[in-house]
MIDOSE-1310 file (N, C-alpha, C; in nm, 2 decimals, decimal comma, always signed):
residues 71
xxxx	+0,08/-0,12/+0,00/+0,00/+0,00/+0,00/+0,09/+0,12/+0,00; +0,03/+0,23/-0,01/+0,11/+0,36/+0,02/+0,11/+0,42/+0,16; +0,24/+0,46/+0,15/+0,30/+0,54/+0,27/+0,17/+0,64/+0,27; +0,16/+0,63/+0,37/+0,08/+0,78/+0,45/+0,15/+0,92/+0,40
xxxx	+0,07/+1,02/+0,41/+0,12/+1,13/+0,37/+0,21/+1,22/+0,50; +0,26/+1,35/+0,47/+0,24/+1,41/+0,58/+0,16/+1,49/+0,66; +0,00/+1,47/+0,58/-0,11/+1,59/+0,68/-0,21/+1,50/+0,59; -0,36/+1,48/+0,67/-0,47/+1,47/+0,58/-0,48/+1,55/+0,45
xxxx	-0,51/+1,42/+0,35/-0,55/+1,47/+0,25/-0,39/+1,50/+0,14; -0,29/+1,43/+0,15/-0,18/+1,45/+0,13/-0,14/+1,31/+0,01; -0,21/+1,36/-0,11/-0,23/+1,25/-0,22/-0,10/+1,18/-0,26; +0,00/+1,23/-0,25/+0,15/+1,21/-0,33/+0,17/+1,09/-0,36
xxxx	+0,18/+1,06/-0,51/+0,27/+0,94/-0,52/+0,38/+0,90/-0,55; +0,42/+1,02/-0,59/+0,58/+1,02/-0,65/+0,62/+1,09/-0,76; +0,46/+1,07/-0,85/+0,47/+1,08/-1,00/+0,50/+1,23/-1,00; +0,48/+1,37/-0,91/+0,49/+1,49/-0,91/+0,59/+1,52/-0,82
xxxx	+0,69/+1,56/-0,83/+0,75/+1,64/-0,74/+0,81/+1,82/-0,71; +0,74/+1,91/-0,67/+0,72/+2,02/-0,65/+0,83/+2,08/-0,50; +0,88/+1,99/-0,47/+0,99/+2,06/-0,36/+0,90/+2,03/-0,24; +0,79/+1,97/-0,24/+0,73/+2,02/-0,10/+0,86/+1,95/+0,06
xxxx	+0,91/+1,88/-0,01/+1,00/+1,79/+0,11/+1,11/+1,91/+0,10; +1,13/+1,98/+0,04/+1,31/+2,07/+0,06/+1,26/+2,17/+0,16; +1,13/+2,23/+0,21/+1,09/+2,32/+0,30/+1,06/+2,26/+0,42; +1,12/+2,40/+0,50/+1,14/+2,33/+0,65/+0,98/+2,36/+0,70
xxxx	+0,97/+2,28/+0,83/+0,82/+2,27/+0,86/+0,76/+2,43/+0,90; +0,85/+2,54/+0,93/+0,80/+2,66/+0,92/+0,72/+2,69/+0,81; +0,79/+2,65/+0,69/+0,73/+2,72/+0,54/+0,58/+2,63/+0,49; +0,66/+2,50/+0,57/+0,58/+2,43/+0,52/+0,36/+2,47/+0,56
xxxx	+0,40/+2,51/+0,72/+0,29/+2,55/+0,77/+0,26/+2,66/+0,73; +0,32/+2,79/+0,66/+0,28/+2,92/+0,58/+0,20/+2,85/+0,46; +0,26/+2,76/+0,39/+0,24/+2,77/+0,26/+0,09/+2,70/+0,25; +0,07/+2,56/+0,40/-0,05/+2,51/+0,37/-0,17/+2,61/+0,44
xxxx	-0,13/+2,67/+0,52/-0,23/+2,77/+0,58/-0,24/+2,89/+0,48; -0,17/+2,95/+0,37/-0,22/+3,04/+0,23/-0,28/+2,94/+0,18; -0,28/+2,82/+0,16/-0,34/+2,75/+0,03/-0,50/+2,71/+0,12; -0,51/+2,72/+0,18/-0,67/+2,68/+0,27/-0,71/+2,79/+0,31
xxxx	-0,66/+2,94/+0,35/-0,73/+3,03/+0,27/-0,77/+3,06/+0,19; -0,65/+3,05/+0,06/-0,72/+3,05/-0,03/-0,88/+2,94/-0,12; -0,85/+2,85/-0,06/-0,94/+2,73/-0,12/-1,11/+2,79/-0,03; -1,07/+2,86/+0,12/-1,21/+2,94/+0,14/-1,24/+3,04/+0,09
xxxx	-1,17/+3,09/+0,06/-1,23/+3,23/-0,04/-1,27/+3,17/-0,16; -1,21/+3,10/-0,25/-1,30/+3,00/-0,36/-1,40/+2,97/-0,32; -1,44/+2,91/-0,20/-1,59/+2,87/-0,16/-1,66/+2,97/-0,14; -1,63/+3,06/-0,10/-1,73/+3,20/-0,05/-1,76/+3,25/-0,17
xxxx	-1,68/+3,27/-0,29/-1,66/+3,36/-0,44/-1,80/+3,25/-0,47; -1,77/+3,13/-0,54/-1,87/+3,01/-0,59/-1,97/+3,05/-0,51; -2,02/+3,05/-0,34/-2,15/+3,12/-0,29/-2,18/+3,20/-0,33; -2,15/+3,29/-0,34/-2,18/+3,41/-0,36/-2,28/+3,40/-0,54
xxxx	-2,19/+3,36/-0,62/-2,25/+3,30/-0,74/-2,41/+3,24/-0,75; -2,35/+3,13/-0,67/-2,50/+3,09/-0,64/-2,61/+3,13/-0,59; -2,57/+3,27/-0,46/-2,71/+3,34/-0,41/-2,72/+3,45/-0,57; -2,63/+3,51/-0,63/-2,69/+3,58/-0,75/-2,75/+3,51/-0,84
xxxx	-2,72/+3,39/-0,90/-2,84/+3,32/-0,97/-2,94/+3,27/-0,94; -2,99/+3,25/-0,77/-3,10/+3,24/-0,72/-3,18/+3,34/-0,72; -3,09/+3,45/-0,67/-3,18/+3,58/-0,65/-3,28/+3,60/-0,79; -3,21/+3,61/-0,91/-3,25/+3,60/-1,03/-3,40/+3,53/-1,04
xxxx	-3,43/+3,40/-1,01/-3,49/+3,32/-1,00/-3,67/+3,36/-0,90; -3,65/+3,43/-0,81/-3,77/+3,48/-0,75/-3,78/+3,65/-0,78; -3,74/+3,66/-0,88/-3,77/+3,80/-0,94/-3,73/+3,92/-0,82; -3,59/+3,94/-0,79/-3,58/+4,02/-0,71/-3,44/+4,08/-0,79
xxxx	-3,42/+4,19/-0,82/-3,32/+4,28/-0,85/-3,18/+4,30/-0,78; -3,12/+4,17/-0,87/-3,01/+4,14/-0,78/-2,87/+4,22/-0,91; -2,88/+4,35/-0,84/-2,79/+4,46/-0,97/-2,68/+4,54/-0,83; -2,55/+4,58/-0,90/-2,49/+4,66/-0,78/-2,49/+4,79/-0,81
xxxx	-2,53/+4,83/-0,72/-2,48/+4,86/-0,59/-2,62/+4,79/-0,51; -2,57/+4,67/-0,42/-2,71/+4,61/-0,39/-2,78/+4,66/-0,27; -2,75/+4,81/-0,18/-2,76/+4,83/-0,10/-2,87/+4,97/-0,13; -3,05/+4,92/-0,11/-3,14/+4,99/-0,22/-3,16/+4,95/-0,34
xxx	-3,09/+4,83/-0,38/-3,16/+4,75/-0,52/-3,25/+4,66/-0,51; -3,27/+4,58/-0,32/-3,38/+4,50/-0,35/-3,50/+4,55/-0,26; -3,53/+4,65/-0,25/-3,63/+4,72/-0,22/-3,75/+4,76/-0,32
């Protein structure tokens, strides 16, 4: 079977190698804590998406500046 990773969710097989092993565990904790911010701000952007094409959907004026557009 495969070796376990270093952190949940840590797919590696071999086939890619990107340096993550030459970074000491300082960087290594910067770099996964930017990358899981970033992956929630993806989620909140894609939300966001989705309440504007809902809004759409029950006929409510979903235009910006939205503060007095759905009144």
């Amino acid at each position: 079977g495969a070796e376990p990773g270093d952190f949940p969710g840590d797919f590696r097989n071999g086939a890619l190698d990107f340096g993550w092993d030459t970074f000491d565990e300082e960087t290594k904790l910067s770099k996964r804590a930017i990358e899981l911010n970033n992956g929630r701000a993806a989620m909140m952007g894609i939300l966001g998406l989705m309440v504007h094409e809902k809004l759409g959907e029950i006929d409510m004026v979903a235009d910006l500046p939205i503060i007095g557009a759905l009144q």
